[in-house]
C-alpha positions as CSV (number, residue, x, y, z in Angstrom):
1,X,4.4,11.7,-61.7
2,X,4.4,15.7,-60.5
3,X,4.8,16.1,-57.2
4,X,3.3,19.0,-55.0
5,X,5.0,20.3,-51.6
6,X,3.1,21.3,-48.8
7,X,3.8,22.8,-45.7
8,X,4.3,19.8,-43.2
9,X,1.4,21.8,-40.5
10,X,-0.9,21.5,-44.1
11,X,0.3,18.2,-44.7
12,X,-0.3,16.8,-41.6
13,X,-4.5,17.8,-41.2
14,X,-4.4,16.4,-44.9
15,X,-3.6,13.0,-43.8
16,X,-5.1,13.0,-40.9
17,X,-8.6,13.8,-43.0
18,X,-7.5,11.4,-45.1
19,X,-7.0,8.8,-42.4
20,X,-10.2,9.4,-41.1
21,X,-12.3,9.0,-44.2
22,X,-9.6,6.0,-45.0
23,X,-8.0,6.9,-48.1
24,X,-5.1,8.4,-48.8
25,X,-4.2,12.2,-48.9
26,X,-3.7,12.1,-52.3
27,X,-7.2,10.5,-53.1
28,X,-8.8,13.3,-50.5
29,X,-6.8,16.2,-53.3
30,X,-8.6,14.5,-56.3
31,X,-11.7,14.2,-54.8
32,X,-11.6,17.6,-53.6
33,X,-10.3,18.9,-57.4
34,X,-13.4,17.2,-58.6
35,X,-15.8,18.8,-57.0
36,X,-14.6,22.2,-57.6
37,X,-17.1,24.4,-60.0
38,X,-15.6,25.1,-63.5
39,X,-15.0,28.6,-63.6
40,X,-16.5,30.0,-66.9
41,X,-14.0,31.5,-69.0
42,X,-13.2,34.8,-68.7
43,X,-15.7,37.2,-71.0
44,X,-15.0,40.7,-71.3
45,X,-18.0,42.8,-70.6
46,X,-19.7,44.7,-73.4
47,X,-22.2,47.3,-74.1
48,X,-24.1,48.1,-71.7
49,X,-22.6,45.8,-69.0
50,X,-19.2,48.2,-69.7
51,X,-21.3,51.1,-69.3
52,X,-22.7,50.1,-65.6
53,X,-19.3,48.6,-64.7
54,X,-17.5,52.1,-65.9
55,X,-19.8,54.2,-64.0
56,X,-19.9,52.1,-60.8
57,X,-16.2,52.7,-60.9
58,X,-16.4,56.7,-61.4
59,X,-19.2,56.1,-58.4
60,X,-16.1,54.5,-56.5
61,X,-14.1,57.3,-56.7
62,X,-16.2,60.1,-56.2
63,X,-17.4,58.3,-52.8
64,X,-13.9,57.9,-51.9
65,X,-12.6,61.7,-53.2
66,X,-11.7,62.0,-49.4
67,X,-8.6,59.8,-49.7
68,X,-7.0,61.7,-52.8
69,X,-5.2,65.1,-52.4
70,X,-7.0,68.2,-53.1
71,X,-8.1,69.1,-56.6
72,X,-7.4,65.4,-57.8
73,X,-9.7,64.5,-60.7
74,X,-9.9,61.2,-62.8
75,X,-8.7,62.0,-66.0
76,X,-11.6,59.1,-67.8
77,X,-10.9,60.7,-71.6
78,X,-9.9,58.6,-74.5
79,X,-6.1,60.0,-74.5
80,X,-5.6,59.0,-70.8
81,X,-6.9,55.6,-71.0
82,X,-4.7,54.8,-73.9
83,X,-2.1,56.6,-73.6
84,X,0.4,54.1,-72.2
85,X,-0.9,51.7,-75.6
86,X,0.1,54.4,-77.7
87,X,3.4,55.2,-75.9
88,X,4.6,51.9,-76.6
89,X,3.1,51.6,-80.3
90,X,5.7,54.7,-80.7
């Protein structure tokens, strides 16, 4: 059977909530697996979701030009975002 290891402080509060709902700490981990939400798998984002997503990002920066050195600009052209695929494709 696989074994997890806890900090003792973490294992500790889990069997003590586990002694006070009477059960046993590893009943309380189940229980609480259980009830967790399946995450949806991951989809990337198309069309016009990539659009919005890309320009809130360029949004991002402009609002935070402040933090960059003078005369930074984001370099967003088709050569720069691919150019580390195509480095190693050489």
């Amino acid at each position: 059977m696989p074994t997890l290891t806890l900090p003792e402080p973490t294992f500790n509060r889990l069997a003590q909530l586990a002694a006070a709902r009477k059960t046993t700490p590893e009943a309380l981990v189940v229980a609480a697996i259980e009830q967790l939400p399946d995450t949806p798998p991951f989809l990337p984002l198309t069309g016009e979701a990539w659009w919005k997503a890309f320009h809130e990002f360029n949004a991002l920066i402009e609002q935070t030009a402040s933090r960059y050195p003078p005369g930074f600009q984001l370099d967003d052209s088709r050569e720069a975002m691919y150019e580390e695929r195509l480095r190693s494709q050489l």
